[in-house]
C-alpha positions in Angstrom: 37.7 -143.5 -104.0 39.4 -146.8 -104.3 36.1 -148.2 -103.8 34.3 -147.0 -106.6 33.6 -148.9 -109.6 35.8 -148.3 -112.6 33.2 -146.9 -114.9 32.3 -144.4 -112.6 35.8 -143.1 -112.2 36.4 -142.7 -115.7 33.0 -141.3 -116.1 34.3 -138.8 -113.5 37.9 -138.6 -115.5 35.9 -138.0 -118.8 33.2 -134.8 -117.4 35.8 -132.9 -115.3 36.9 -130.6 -117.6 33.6 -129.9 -119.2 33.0 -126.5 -117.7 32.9 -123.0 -118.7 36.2 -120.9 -119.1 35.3 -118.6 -116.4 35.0 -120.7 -112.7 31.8 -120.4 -111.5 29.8 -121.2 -108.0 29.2 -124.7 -108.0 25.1 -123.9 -107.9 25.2 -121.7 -111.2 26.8 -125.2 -112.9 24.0 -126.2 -114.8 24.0 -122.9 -117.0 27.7 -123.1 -117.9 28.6 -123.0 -121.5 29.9 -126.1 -122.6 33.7 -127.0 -123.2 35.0 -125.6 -126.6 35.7 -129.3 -127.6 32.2 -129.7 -127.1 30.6 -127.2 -129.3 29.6 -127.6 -132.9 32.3 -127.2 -135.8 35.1 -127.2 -132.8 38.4 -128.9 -134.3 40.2 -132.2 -134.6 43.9 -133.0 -134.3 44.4 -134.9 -138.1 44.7 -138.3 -136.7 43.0 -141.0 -134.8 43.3 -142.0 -131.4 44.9 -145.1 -132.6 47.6 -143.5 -134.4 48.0 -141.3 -131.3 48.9 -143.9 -129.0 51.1 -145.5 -131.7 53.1 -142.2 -132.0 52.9 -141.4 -128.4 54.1 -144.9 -127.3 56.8 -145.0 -129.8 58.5 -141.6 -128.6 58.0 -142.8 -124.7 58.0 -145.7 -123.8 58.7 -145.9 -120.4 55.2 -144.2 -120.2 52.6 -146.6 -122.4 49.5 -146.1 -122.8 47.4 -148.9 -123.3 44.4 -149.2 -125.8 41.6 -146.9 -125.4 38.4 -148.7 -124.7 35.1 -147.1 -125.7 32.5 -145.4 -122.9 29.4 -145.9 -122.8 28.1 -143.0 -122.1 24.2 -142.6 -123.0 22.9 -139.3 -121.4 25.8 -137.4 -123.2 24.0 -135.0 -125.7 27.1 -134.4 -127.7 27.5 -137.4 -130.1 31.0 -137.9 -129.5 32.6 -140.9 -128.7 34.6 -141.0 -125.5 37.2 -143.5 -124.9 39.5 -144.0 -122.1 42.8 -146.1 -121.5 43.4 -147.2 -117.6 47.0 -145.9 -116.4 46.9 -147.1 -113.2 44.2 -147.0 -110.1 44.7 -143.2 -109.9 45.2 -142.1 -113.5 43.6 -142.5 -116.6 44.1 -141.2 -120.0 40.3 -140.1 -122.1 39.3 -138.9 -125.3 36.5 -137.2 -126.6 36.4 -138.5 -130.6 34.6 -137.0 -133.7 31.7 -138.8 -135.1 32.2 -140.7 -138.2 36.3 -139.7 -138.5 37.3 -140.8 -134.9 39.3 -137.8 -135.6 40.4 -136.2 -132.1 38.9 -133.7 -130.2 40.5 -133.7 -126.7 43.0 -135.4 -125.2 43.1 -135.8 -121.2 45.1 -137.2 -118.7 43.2 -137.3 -115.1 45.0 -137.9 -111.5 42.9 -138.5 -108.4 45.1 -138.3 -105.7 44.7 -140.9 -103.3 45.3 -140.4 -99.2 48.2 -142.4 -98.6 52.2 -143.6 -98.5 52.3 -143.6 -102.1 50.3 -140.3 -103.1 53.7 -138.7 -104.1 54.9 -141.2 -106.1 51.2 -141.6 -108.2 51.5 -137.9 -108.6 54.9 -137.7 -109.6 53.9 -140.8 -112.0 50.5 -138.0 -113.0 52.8 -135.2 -113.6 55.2 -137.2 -115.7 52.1 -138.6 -117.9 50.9 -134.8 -118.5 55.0 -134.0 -119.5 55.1 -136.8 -121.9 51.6 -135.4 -123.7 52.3 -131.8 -123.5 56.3 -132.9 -124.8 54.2 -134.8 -127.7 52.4 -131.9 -128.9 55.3 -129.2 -128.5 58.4 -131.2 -129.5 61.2 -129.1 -129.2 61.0 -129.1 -125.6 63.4 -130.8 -123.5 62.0 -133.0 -120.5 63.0 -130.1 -118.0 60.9 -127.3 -120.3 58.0 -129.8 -120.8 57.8 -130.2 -117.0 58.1 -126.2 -116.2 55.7 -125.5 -118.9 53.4 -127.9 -117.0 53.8 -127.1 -113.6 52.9 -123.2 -114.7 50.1 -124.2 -116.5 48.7 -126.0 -113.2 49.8 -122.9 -111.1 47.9 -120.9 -113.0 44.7 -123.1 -113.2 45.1 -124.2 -109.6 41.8 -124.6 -107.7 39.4 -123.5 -111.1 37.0 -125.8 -112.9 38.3 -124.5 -116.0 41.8 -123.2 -116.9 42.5 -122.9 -120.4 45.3 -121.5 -122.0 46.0 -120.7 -126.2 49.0 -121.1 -127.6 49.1 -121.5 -131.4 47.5 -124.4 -132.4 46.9 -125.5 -129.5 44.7 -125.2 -126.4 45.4 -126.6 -122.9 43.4 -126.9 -120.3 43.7 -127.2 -116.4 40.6 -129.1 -114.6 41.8 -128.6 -110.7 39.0 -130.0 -108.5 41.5 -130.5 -105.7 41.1 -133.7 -103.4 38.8 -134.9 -106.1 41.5 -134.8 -109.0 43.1 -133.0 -110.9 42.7 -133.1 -115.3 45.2 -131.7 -117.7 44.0 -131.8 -121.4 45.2 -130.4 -124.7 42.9 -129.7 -127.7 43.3 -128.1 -131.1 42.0 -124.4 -131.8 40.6 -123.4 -134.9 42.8 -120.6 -136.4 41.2 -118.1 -138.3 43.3 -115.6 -140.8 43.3 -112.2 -139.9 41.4 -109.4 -142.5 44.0 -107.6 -144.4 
């Protein structure tokens, strides 16, 4: 993978949680429903990407992310503006971005593991990123909650396409695609009020 040019990773850090919510054979695919970020009327978070990474940076920042740089991404049917900030050569942050707004949709941070002496410490580096994000949405948990929170949520969506778990607000997802890597992303969820 080192050897592939770094559009095509993020392309690949920016499609691999696009899947259905139940996994499905690799050949049925194609007639998957598409991500619930993805589909019409789906929610933002209230702020920009921008402001994100001014928060985000400001609460950790001895994990920075850099600017997010528009993709350009012209078979993507879905009018959305994806954007993704380079972490290192295994790990990337992405976006998907409401038209018009820039109002946010999804956020992702994507690992691929890399064969090799310093695998652990990129996915020790991956698993702290994913902390810090997760931490950022759900602040009153302490680094040691944040990181058992996340290592459940990728025990539980180990090995699908598409994990996704509701809680409140808030919806996080699980991308496990194994040697190929491995995305965790949180999006908003639209909450509806109950009939009386």
């Amino acid at each position: 993978m080192k050897n592939l040019p770094g559009a095509l990773l993020l392309s690949l850090a920016l499609t691999v949680p696009a899947f259905a919510a139940d996994p499905q054979p690799l050949d049925r695919a194609e007639h998957m429903p598409a991500a619930p970020y993805l589909l019409s009327g789906a929610p933002t978070f209230d702020m920009t990407i921008g402001q994100f990474r001014e928060k985000y940076n400001t609460t950790n920042p001895e994990l920075p992310l850099l600017e997010y740089r528009a993709i350009d991404n012209r078979d993507d049917k879905s009018n959305l503006t994806r954007a993704a900030s380079k972490i290192s050569e295994t790990l990337y942050a992405s976006t998907a971005l409401e038209p018009g707004t820039g109002k946010i949709k999804t956020l992702q941070i994507t690992w691929l593991p890399l064969p090799g002496p310093d695998q652990n410490a990129s996915q020790t580096k991956a698993m702290d990123y994913m902390t810090a994000m997760l931490r950022f949405f759900v602040p009153g948990l302490t680094p040691e909650e944040g990181r058992k929170k996340l290592t459940e949520l990728l025990s539980d969506g180990k090995g699908s396409h598409y994990f996704a778990h509701n809680e409140g607000a808030l919806r996080f997802v699980v991308s496990d695609s194994g040697d190929k890597g491995l995305t965790f992303a949180i999006e908003p969820v639209k909450l509806t009020l109950a009939n009386p």
